[in-house]
C-alpha positions, 0 to 999 in steps of 0.5 A: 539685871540687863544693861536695858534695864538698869539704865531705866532704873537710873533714869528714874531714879533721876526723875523721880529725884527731881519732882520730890525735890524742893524748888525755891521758896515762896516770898511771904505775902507782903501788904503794900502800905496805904497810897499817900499823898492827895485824894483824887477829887471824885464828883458826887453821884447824881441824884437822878430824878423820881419817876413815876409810872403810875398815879395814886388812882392807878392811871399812868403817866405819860412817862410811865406808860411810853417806858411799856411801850418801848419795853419788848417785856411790857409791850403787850401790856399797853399796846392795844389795851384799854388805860387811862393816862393823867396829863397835862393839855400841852399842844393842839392842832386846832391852828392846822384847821384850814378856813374849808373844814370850819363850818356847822355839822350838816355841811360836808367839807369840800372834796379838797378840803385837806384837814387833820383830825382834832387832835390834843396832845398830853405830858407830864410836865406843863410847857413839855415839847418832846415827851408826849402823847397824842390824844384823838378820837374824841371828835372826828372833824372840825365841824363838831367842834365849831358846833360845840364851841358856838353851843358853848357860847350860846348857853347863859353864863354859869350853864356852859357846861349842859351844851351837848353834842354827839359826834355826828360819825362816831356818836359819842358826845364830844368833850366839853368844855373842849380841850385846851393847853393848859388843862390837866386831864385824864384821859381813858381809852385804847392806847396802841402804837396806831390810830385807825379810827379815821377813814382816810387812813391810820395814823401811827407813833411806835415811839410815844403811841396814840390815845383813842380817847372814849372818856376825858376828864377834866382834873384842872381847867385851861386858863383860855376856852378854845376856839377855831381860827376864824371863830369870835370869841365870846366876851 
């Protein structure tokens, strides 16, 4: 053996001398005793609120169907499609009705007569100011409504509810008795994030959708009959 070579054999030797030895022990495990002394006072977990999205029927509350719409997973299964919603009659815009647009059916309103398409709007709770849908389309004017409402008033007491009347633009029968605060409704029709059904434009809410309503039911009566700014109510 060469000098070469017997250096390469001590060295490891040495090496080898280091991995197999043993290095310092370990320390055993020790569990460290239970924290004494006061509790931390830790405030009870809330009871959040039950929603529900849907009624017994199948129909959808407003709090169910505005949570789709707002989803990117169940998006297309409101948006545009056929629903019915359950609430309750929380606003109108029939105080936005300017003096030009009130007037029997026949007659046109003035060109610069500016007024809003009636217009209701629904929620799950009575009195709800924020969380609610916007119902339109069940007329397509404010002179189908003063007609209905004056047809309304002319019928005995008891027979209220024959008076009939077609929209005089989109046919189907208006609504009666017609729509006020207070009522609970169920409201079947397109739901979407749009309303188009108008010519002089869309109207749009991509947060709570609109309701183009083809058939309104009435599930619990408003305390007052609507009226139009202007109308005399009948006794």
């Amino acid at each position: 053996m060469n000098v070469r070579h017997a250096l390469v054999f001590a060295l490891a030797s040495v090496t080898g001398s280091a991995v197999l030895g043993c290095g310092p022990s370990e320390e055993p495990y020790k569990a460290k005793p239970a924290v004494s002394g006061k509790k931390a006072a830790l405030p009870a977990v809330p009871t959040l609120p039950q929603k529900q999205k849907k009624t017994p029927d199948g129909a959808y509350t407003i709090w169910g169907i505005t949570h789709d719409l707002r989803s990117r997973v169940h998006f297309e299964d409101v948006n545009a499609k056929q629903v019915s919603i359950v609430g309750y009659i929380v606003k109108t815009n029939y105080a936005d009705a300017p003096a030009c647009s009130i007037h029997k059916t026949g007659k046109g309103d003035p060109p610069d007569c500016k007024a809003p398409i009636p217009t209701f709007a629904i929620a799950d709770e009575k009195g709800e100011t924020k969380d609610m849908i916007d119902v339109m389309g069940w007329a397509s004017n404010f002179a189908q409504v003063f007609t209905l409402i004056e047809a309304i008033d002319k019928q005995p007491k008891g027979k209220e509810g024959e008076a009939k009347l077609a929209d005089e633009f989109w046919g189907a029968d208006l609504p009666n008795p017609i729509p006020n605060v207070g009522a609970k409704v169920k409201v079947t029709g397109t739901y979407a994030v749009t309303f188009t059904k108008a010519s002089s434009g869309a109207a749009a809410n991509p947060k709570y959708g609109i309701m183009t309503a083809e058939k309104i039911e009435f599930l619990e009566q408003a305390p007052e009959k609507a009226y139009l700014p202007g109308m005399k109510k009948k006794p």
